[in-house]
Structures are given as structure tokens and as C-alpha cells.
C-alpha positions as CSV (number, residue, x, y, z in Angstrom):
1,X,-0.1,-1.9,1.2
2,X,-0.3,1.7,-0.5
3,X,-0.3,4.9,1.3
4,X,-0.7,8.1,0.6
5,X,1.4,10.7,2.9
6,X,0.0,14.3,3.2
7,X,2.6,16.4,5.0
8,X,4.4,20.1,4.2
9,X,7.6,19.0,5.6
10,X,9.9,17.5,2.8
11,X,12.7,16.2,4.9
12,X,10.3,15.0,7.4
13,X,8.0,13.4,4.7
14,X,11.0,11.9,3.1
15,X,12.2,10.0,6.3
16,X,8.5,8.6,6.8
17,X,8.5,7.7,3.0
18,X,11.9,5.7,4.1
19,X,10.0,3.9,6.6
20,X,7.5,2.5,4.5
21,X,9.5,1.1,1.6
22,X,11.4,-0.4,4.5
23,X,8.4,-2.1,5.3
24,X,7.5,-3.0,1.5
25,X,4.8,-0.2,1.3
26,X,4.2,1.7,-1.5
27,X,3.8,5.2,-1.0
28,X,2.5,8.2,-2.9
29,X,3.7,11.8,-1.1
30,X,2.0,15.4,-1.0
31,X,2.8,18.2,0.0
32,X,-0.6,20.2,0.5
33,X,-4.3,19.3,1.1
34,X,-5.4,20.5,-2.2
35,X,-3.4,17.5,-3.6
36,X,-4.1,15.8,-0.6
37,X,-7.8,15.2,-1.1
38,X,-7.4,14.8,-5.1
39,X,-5.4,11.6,-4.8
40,X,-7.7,10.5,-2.3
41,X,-10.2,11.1,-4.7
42,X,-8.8,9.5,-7.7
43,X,-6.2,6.6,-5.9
44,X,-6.6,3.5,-4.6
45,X,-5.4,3.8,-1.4
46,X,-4.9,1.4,1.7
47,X,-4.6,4.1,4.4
48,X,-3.8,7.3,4.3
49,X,-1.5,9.6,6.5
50,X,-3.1,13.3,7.1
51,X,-1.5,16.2,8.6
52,X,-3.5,18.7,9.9
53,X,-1.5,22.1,9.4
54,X,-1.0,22.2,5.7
55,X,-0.8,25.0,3.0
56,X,-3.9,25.4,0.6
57,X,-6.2,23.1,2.9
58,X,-5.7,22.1,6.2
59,X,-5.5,18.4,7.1
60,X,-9.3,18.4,8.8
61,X,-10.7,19.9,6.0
62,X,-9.3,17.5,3.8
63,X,-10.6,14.8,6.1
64,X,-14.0,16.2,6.1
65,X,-14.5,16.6,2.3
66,X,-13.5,13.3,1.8
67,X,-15.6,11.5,4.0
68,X,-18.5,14.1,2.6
69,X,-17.7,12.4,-0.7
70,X,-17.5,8.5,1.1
71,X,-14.2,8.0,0.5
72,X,-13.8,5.5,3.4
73,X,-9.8,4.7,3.2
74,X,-8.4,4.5,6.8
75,X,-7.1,8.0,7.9
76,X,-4.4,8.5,10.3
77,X,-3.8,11.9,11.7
78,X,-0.3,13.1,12.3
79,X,0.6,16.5,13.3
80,X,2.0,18.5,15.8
81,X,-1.0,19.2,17.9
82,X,-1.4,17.3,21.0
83,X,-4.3,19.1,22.8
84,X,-7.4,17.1,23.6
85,X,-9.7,19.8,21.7
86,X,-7.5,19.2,18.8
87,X,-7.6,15.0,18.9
88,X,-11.4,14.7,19.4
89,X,-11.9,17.1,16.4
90,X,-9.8,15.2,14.4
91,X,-11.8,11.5,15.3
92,X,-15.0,13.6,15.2
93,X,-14.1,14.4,11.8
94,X,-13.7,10.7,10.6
95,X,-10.4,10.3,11.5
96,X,-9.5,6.3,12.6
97,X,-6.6,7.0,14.6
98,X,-4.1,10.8,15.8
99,X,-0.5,10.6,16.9
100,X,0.8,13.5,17.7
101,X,4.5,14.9,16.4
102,X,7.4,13.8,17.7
103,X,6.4,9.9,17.1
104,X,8.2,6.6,17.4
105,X,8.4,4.9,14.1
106,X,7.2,1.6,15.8
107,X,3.9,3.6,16.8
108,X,3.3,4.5,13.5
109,X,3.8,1.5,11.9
110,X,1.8,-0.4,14.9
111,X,-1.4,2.2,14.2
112,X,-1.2,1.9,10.6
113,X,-1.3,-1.8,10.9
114,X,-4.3,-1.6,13.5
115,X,-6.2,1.1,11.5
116,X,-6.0,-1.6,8.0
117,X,-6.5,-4.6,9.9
118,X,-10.1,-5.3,8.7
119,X,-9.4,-4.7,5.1
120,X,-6.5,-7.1,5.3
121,X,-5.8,-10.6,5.8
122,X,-6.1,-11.9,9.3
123,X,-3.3,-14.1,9.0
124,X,-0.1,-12.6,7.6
125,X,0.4,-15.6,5.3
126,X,-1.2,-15.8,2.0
127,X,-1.4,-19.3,0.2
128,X,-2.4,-20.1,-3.5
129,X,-1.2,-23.8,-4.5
130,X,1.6,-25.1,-3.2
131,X,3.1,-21.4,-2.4
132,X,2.8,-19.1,0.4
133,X,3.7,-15.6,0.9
134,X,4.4,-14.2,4.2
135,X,3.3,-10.9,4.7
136,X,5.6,-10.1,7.4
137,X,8.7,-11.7,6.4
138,X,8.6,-10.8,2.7
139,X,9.4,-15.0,2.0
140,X,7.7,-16.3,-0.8
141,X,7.8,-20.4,-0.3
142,X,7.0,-23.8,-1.4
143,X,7.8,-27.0,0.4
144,X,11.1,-27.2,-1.6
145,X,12.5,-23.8,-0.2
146,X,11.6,-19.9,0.1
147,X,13.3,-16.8,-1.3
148,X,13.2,-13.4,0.5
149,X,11.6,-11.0,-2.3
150,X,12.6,-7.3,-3.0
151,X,10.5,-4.5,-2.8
152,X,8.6,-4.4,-5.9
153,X,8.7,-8.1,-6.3
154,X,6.6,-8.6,-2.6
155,X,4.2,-5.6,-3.5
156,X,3.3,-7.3,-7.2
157,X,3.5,-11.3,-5.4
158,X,0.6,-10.1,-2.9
159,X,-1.1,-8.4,-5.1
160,X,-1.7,-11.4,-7.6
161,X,-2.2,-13.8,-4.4
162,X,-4.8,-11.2,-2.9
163,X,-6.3,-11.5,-6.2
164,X,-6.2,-14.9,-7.4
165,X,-7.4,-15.9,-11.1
166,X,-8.1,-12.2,-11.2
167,X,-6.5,-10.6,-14.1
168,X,-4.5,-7.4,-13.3
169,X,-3.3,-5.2,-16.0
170,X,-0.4,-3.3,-16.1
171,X,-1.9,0.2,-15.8
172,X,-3.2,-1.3,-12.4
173,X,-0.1,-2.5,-11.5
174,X,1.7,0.8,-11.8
175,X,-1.4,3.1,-10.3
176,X,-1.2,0.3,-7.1
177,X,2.8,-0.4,-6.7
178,X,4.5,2.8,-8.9
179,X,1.8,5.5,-8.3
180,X,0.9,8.6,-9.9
181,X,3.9,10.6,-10.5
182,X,5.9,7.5,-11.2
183,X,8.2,8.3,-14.2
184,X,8.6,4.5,-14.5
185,X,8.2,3.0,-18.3
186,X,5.1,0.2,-18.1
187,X,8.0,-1.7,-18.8
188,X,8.7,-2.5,-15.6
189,X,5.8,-4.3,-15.0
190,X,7.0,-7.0,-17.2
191,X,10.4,-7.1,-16.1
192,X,9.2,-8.2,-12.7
193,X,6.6,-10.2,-14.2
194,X,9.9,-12.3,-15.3
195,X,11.6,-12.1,-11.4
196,X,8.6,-13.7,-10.1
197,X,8.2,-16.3,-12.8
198,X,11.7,-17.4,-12.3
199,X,11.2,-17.3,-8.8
200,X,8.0,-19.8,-9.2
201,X,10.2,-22.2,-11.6
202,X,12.9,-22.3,-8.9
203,X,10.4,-23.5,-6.0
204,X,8.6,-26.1,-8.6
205,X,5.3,-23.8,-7.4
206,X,2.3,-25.1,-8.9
207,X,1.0,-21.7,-9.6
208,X,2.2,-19.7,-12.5
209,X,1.7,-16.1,-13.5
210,X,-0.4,-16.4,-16.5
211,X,-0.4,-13.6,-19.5
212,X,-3.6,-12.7,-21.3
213,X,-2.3,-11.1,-24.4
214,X,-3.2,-7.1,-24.3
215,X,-5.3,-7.7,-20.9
216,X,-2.5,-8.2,-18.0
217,X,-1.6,-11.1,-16.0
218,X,-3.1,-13.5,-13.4
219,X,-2.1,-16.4,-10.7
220,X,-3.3,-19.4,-11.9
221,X,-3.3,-23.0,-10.5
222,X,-1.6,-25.2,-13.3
223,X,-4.0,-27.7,-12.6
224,X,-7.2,-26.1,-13.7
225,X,-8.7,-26.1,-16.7
């Protein structure tokens, strides 16, 4: 899953951006609403974490001029507000969910989970072939044994199995797992192209993760044609 994290405070911003990768979520981090609503605008995003008192626009205002435009990403507000006025503005606004400052990490988590849930898998095990991934274990399996994946490893595994027979190049792969500012060579793409192959060879997966020269790379059954 990819985030995008709108909120002034750096240390505080950088703890929340700790959480996520903890939980294999790749994040992309703001500091204002200005850059707030343009990588809502031009990312890909799976949810998105607002707050409302922000320099150059505030949180609401971001909030409204996105929906305005139908950008339709799940948007959780987090701020230090707690009043009632403030919360029902917020959801008025389009917000999907509000938790007020100081959270639990296990809230946050737990409402970013409910607010994706119907853009996501119902189950949290995705199966292609003889292989399954499970979303909340990180495993990646076959019936002859399972391997915990890494963080970049799990986000590029369920990406192809969301995808299947779908090819995905690597610009998309870096915009989706890396992110905007990433100062990451394209590079990298291919070197964990070749972690997951191995990984595949090792469980004697009937899937393999098939290169189309100058295109990207796809899941593919090795039994169709």
C-alpha cells in the first residue's frame, strides 16, 4: 500500500513514516498543503494522511480542492483538533475518517486499514499458481515452503500478484514502491526483480516474473501459452 503523509512536524512525520515501512507501506512525506494537494494530484496513492494546520494551505483546503478535482483516494485526517465543530468539518469536507493528536499507533494503522478496505483484497492472501502471498505476514509460499520477504521485495511481490499477466514497467515500479523524490537508480528495480526470481526457483513456484524487453515485467503462469 502507498501513502502519502501531509504533516509540518518533521520528527513527528518521521516517526509515522517509521510506522509504515514497519508495516511494508510505502510512503511519500510533505511538509505543506501546497505539496500536499500536488502529489495528490499527480501520485498514485492508496490513502492519504492529511493534517489540517499546515503552512501555505491548510489540511481542509487541501481536502476540498482535491475532491473538487475527483481525486477520490481515501483521506484520513490527523491533527491536533479534537472539537466536534472541527471533526464534522473535516468529514463534511470529504474526509473518510479524523483522529485527533495524540494517537495510538494501533488506531492509526486500524483506520487506515478500514478506510482502504474496499479498494483492497478482502482476504489478506493473494494466490497466482501454485504461490500465495500473505498480506499480513509478509510470507510468500508454495506447498514446498515460504520465505518471509523484505520490504521492497513484499511491496514489488503484491504488486505483480495484484496485477497478474499485467505488465509493469519500471518507471511504474519506482513512482508506486520508491516515490517521487526517490534518489534511487531504476536499477533497483531489476535487482529485486532478481530477489524475487530466486525466491520463485527456490519454492519450485509455477509462476515466473517474465521480462518484456524495453516494456517491464509481468507474473506469468508457466503453463500458458
Amino acid at each position: 500500500m502507498r501513502i502519502l503523509l501531509a504533516e509540518d512536524e518533521k520528527a513527528l512525520s518521521k516517526a509515522i513514516v517509521k510506522i509504515f515501512e514497519k508495516n511494508n507501506w510505502s510512503v511519500d512525506a510533505v511538509y505543506n498543503g501546497e505539496d500536499a494537494l500536488e502529489y495528490l494530484e499527480a501520485g498514485c496513492y492508496d490513502a492519504a494522511v492529511l493534517d489540517i494546520m499546515m503552512p501555505k494551505m491548510d489540511g481542509i483546503t487541501v481536502l476540498k480542492r482535491a475532491r473538487a478535482e475527483g481525486i477520490t483516494v481515501p483521506i484520513l485526517m490527523l491533527t491536533a483538533k479534537s472539537e466536534i465543530e472541527d471533526r464534522v468539518l473535516g468529514l463534511d469536507s470529504g474526509a473518510n475518517d479524523y483522529l485527533p493528536k495524540p494517537f495510538d499507533t494501533r488506531e492509526l494503522l486500524a483506520r487506515l486499514r478500514s478506510i482502504t478496505r474496499s479498494r483492497t483484497e478482502p482476504d489478506t492472501k493473494l494466490t497466482f499458481g501454485n504461490v500465495t502471498l500473505d498480506r499480513a505476514t509478509f510470507e510468500l509460499s508454495s506447498p514446498t515452503g515460504s520465505f518471509r520477504l523484505a520490504n521492497r521485495e513484499y511491496q514489488m511481490m503484491e504488486y505483480l500478484m495484484v496485477n497478474p499477466r499485467r505488465v509493469i514497467s519500471c518507471e511504474m515500479f519506482m513512482e508506486k514502491i520508491w516515490g517521487y523524490d526517490t534518489e534511487a537508480e531504476i536499477n533497483v528495480v531489476w535487482v529485486y526483480i532478481s530477489y524475487l526470481r530466486k525466491k520463485l526457483a527456490a519454492l519450485q513456484a509455477n509462476v515466473q516474473i517474465k521480462s518484456s524487453r524495453n516494456v517491464g515485467y509481468s507474473l506469468e503462469d508457466v503453463n500458458d501459452k
